[in-house]
BAROFI-811075 format. One record per atom (N, C-alpha, C): residue in one letter; x, y, z. Coordinates in steps of 0.2 Angstrom, whole numbers, plus 5000, padded with zeros to 4 digits. Example, Ala and Ser with C-alpha at 12.3 -4.5 7.8 and 13.67 -1.06 7.14 Angstrom:
% residues 2
A506649725039;A506249785039;A506649845039;S506449895035;S506849955036;S506450005039;
//
This chain:
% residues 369
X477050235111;X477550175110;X477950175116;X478250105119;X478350105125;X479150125123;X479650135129;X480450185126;X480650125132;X481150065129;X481650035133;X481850075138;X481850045144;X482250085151;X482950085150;X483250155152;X484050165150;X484550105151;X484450065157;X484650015157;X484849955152;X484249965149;X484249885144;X484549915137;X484549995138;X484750035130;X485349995127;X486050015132;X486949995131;X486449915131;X486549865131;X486449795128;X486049775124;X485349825124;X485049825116;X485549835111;X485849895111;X486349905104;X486849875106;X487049805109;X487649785108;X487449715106;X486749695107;X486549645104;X486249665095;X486149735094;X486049745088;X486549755082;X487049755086;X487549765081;X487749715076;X487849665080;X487949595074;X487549605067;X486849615069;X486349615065;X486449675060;X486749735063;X486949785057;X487549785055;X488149745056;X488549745053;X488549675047;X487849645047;X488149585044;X487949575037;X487749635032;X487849655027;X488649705026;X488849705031;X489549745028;X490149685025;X490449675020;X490849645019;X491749675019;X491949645025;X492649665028;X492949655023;X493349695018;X493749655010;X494349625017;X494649675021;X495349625023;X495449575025;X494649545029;X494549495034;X494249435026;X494049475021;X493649435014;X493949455010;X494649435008;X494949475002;X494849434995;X495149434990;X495049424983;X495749384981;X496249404984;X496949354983;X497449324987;X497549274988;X497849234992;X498449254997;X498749304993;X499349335000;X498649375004;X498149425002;X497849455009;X497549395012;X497349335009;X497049275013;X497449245018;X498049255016;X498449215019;X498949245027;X498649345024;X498949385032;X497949395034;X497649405031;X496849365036;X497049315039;X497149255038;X497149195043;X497649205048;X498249245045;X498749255052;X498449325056;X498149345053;X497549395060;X497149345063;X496949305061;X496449255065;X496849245071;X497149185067;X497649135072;X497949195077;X498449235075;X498649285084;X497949325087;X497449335086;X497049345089;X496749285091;X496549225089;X496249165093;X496749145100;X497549145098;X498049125103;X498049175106;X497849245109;X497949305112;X497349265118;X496749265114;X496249255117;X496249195121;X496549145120;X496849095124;X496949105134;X497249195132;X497349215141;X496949275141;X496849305138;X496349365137;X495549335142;X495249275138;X494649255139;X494549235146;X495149185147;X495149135154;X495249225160;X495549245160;X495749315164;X495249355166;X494849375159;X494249395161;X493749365165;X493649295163;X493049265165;X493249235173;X493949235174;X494249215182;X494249295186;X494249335183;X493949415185;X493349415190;X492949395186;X492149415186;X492049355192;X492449295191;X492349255196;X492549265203;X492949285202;X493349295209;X493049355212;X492949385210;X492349455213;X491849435216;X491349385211;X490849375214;X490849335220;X491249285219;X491449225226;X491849265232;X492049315231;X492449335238;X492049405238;X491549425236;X491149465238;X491149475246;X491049525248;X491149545256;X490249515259;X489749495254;X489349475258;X489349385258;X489649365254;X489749275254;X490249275261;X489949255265;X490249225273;X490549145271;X490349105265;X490549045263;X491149035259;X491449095259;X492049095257;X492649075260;X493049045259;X493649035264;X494149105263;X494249085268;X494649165272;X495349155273;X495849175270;X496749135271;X496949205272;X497149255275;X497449305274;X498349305274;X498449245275;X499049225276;X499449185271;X499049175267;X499149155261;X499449175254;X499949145252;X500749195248;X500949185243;X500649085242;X501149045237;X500748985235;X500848985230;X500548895227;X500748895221;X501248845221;X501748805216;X501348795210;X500748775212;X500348735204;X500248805202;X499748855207;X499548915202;X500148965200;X500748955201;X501448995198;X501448955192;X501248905191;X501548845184;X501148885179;X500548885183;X500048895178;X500048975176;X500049015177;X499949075179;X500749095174;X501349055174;X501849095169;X502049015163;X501648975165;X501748945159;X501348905151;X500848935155;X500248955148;X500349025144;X500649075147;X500549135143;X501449125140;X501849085142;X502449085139;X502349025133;X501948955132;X501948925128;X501548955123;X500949005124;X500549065118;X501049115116;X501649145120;X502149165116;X502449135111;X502649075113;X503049045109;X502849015102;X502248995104;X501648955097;X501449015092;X501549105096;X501549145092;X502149205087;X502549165091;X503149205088;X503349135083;X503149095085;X503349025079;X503149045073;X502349055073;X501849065070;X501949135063;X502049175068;X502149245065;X502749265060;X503549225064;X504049245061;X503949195054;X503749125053;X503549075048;X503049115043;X502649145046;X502249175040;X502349235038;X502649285039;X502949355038;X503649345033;X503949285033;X504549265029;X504049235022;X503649215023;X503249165018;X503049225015;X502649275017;X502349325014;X502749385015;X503549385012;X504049445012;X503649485005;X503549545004;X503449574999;X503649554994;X504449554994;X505049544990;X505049464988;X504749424990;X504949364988;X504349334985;X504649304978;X504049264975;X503549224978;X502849234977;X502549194978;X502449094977;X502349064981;X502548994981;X501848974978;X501448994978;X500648954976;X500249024972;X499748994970;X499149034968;X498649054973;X498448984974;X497948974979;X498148914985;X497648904991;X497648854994;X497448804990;X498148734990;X498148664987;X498148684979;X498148754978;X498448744970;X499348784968;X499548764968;X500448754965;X500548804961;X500948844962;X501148884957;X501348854952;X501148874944;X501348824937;X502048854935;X502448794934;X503048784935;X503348844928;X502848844923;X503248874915;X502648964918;X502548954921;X501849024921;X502449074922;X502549124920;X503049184920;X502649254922;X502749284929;X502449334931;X502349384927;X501849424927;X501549494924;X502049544930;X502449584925;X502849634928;X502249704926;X502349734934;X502049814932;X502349854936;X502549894934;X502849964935;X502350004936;X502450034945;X502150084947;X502450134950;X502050194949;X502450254950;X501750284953;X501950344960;X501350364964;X501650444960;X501050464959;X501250534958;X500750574964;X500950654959;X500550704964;X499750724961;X499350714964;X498950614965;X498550584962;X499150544959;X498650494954;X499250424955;X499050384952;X499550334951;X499550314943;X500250274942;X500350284937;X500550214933;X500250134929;X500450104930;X500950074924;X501450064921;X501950024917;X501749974916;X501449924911;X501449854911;X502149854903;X502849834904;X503349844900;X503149774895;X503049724895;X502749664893;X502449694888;X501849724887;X501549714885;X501549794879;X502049844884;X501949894879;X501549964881;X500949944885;X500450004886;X500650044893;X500250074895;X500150094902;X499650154901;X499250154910;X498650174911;X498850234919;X498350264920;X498350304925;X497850294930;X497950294936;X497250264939;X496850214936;X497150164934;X496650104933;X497350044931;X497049994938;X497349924936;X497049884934;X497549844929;X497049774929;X497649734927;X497149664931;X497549604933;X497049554931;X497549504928;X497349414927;X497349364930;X496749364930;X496749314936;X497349264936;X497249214943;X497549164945;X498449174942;X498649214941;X499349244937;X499649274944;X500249264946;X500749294948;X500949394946;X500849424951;X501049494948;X501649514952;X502249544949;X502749564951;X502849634951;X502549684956;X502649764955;X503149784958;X503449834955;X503949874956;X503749924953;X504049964961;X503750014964;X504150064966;X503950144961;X504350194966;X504050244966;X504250294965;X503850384968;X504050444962;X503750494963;X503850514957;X504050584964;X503950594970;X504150654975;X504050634981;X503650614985;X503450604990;X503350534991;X503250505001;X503350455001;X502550435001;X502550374997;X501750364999;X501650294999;X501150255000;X501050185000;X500450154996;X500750104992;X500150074988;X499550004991;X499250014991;X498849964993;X498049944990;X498149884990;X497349864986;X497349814991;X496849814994;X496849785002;X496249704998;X496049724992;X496049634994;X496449604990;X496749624988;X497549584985;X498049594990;X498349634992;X499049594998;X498949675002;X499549685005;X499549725011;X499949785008;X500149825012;X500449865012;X501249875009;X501349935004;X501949925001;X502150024999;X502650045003;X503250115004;X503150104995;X503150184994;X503550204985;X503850274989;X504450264986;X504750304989;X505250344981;X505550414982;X505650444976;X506550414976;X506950394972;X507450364969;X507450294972;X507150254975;X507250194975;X506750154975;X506750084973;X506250054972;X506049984977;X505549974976;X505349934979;X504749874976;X504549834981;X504349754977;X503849744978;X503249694976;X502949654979;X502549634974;X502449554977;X502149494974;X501549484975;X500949484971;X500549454975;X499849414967;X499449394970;X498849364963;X498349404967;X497749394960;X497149384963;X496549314959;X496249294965;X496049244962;X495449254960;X495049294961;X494149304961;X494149374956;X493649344951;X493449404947;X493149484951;X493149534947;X492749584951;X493349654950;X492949724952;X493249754953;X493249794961;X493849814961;X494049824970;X494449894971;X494649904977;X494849984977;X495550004979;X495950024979;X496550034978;X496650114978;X497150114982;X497450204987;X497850204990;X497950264992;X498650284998;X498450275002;X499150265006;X498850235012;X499250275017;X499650315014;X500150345017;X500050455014;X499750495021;X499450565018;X500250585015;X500050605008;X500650635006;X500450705002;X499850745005;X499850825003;X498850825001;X498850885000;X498150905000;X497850854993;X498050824990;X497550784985;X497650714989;X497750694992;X497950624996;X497150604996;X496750624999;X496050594997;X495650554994;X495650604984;X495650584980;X496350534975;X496750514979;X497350444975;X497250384977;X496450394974;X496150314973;X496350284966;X496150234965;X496050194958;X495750134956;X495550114953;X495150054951;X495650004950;X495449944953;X495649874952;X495349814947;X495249804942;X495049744940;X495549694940;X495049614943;X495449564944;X494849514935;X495249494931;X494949484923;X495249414922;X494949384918;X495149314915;X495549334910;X495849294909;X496749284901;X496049334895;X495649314895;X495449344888;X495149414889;X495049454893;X494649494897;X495349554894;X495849494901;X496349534897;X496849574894;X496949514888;X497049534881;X496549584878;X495749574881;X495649634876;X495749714878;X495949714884;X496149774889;X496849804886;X497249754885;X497749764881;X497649794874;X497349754871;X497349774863;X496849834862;X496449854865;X496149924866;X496449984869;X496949954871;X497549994876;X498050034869;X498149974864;X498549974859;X498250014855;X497750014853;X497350034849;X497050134850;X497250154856;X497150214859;X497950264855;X497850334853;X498450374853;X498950394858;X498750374863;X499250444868;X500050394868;X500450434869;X501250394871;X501450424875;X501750374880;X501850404886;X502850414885;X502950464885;X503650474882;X503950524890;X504650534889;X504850574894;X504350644894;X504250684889;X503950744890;X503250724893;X502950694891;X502150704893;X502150674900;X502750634902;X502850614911;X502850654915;X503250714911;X503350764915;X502750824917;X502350804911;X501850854911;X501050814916;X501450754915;X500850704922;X501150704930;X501850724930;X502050734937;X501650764939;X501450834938;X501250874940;X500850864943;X500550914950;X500050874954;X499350904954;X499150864952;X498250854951;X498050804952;X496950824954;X496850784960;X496150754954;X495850714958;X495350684954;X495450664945;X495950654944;X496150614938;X495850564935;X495450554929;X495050504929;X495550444924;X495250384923;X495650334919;X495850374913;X496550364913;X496650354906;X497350314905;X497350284897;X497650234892;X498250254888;X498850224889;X499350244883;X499650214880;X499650204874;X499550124869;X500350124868;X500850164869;X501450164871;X501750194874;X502650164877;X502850184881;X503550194879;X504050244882;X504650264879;X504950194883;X505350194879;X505850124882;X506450154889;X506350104893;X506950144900;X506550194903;X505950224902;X505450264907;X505550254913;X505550194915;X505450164922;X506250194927;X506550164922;X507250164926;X507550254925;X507250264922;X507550344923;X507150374928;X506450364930;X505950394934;X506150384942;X506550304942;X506850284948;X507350294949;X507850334944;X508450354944;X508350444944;X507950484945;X507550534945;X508250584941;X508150544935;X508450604928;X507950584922;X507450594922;X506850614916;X506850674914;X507150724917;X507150794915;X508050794910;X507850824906;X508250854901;X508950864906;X509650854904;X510150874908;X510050874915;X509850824918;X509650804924;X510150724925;X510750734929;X511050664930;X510750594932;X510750544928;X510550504935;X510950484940;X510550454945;X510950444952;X511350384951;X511450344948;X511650274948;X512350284944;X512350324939;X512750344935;X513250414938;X512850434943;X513250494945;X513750454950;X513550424954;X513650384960;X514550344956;X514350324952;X515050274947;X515450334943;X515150374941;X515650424940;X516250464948;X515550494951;X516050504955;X516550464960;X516350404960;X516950364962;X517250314957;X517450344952;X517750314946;X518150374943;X518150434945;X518450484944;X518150514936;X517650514935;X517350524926;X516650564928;X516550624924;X516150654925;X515350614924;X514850654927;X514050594928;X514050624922;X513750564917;X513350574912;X512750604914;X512350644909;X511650684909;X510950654904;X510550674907;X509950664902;X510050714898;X510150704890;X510250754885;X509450784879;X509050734885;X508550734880;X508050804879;X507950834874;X507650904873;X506950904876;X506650944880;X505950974879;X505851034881;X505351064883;X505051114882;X505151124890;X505351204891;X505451204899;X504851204902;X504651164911;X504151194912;X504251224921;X503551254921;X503751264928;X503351244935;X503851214938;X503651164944;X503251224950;X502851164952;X502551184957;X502951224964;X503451204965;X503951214970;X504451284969;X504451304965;X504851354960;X504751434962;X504151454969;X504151514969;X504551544976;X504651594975;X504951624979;X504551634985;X504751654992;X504351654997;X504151714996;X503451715000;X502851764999;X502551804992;X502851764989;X502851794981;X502151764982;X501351794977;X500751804978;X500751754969;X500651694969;X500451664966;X499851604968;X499551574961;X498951534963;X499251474966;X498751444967;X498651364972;X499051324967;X499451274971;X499751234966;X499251174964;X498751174965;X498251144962;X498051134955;X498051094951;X497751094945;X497151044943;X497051074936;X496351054935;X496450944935;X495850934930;X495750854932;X496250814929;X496350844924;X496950844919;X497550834920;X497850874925;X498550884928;X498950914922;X498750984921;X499051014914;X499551104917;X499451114925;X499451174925;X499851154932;X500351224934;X500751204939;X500851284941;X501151274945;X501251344949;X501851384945;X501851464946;X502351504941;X502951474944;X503451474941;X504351484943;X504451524949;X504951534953;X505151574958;X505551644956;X505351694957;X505951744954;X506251774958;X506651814957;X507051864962;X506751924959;X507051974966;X506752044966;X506852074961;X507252064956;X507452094951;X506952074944;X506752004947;X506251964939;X506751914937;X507351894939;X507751834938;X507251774938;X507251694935;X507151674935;X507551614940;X507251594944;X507651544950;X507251494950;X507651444948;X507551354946;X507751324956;X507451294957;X507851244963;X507651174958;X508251154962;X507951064962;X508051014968;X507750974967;X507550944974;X508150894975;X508450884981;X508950824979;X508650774982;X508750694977;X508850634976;X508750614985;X508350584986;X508150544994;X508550464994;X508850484999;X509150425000;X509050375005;X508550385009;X508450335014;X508450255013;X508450215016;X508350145015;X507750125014;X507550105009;X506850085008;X506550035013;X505850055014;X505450025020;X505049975016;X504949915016;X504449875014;X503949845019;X503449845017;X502949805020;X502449765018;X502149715021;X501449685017;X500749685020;
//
């Protein structure tokens, strides 16, 4: 068999490439819901207007070398040559009118598509329905898994979303310790969960099917595995996701939140056909732990001169992964698929046992899309 000469190799594979990437499907550049559609197209557009001076620059590159090449004697020779008013015009007033067409462009669609602000439309030429009333869910990223709230309806799930089509979703979002970021890259972009504050984002999906959803942000050795399933389902699809949901035992109450913080890696779906009321808002006010303040309440007490009320709520003590004293010879804070096991308490040299707690993050919340 004859072997292409090395030369022709690098343009062989560069004409072959097209041909093997054109079974790949780009979810970002082909997403599934109209906000990632809509920041696809704004990737086109400043990439098309980029290339506007990119292309012309290149291709006047290549020309200008060949024509002044040292062996073209039919070139014209100026070396005294300094200035030419058209080519200045040209030269800083093309790449100034592609700024400008670009920053027009960009700051209009990045206010359009704010995380934080309601969606205007469903789709391209279809209106958001004036009586339609968003689907709220409550997400919480844990140590790793994620964690979803639908309060509407009553249930919640772990690693596994689902969504109604062509509906409007309103998530609020926050963390359970670490910063990390939510993303289902064919429904909308990029979104911070951070631990005591919460955060927004808006977005639909229009096209049935199921999709893939992760951190997008390394927040510790299971960062890998805090994948989850997305299903995008018709109104009847799902209701019946809901009422199977209803229909399962488990209750997601203060206690067993605590016992799902914990950090464990490959976590498979699971359903909780109820939810303790105020969950959310304790878990973003990080007092879910028994006699543990919340921050919103402590904050009014102590500039109100009144002691911070506590979470009085009773459970069973446990012990956190974070809890050991240095060098002390315990196992991995790893736990099984369950997330049922945590690392020993910290003690002192005597055998005391030593609790730390973590303080309350206050940074500004970072949003994105």
């Amino acid at each position: 068999m004859l072997k292409p000469p090395r030369a022709l190799a690098a343009p062989l594979a560069l004409l072959a490439l097209p041909l093997v990437l054109g079974g790949c499907d780009m979810v970002v550049m082909n997403p599934s819901g109209d906000v990632a559609r809509q920041q696809a197209d704004l990737i086109l557009w400043s990439t098309g207007l980029m290339l506007l001076i990119i292309v012309p620059v290149m291709v006047l590159t290549a020309v200008f070398a060949w024509r002044y090449r040292a062996s073209n004697e039919e070139a014209e020779y100026r070396p005294d040559w300094d200035h030419s008013t058209g080519l200045e015009l040209i030269i800083w007033s093309a790449p100034l009118l592609i700024i400008i067409a670009l920053g027009a462009l960009t700051w209009v669609a990045t206010h359009t598509l704010d995380p934080y602000r309601p969606i205007g439309r469903i789709a391209a030429g279809r209106a958001l329905p004036a009586e339609q009333k968003p689907l709220e869910i409550q997400v919480v990223s844990l140590d790793w898994k994620w964690l979803f709230i639908y309060p509407e309806q009553g249930v919640a799930s772990v690693n596994q979303l689902v969504l109604p089509l062509d509906r409007q979703v309103r998530f609020r979002l926050t963390s359970s310790s670490v910063m990390n970021t939510f993303y289902v890259p064919a429904m909308a972009g990029m979104i911070y969960t951070m631990a005591g504050m919460e955060t927004k984002l808006h977005a639909v999906m229009n096209k049935p099917g199921t999709f893939d959803g992760m951190s997008a942000n390394y927040s510790g050795a299971g960062f890998s595995k805090m994948r989850f399933r997305t299903q995008a389902v018709d109104e009847a699809d799902f209701g019946r996701w809901v009422a199977a949901a209803k229909a399962g035992q488990g209750r997601l109450d203060a206690a067993t939140y605590l016992k799902l913080e914990q950090p464990s890696e490959g976590v498979p779906p699971m359903l909780f056909s109820r939810v303790e009321q105020g969950l959310f808002g304790r878990i973003v006010n990080l007092c879910v732990a028994p006699g543990q303040p919340c921050m919103t309440e402590s904050m009014h007490g102590h500039h109100g001169g009144l002691p911070a009320p506590t979470n009085n709520v009773a459970r069973p003590r446990t012990e956190g992964v974070f809890q050991r004293a240095p060098g002390e010879d315990a196992p991995s804070p790893r736990t099984d698929s369950h997330g049922q096991g945590a690392g020993p308490a910290a003690r002192t040299g005597s055998g005391q046992r030593v609790d730390r707690e973590q303080p309350a993050q206050g940074d500004p919340a970072h949003k994105g899309h």
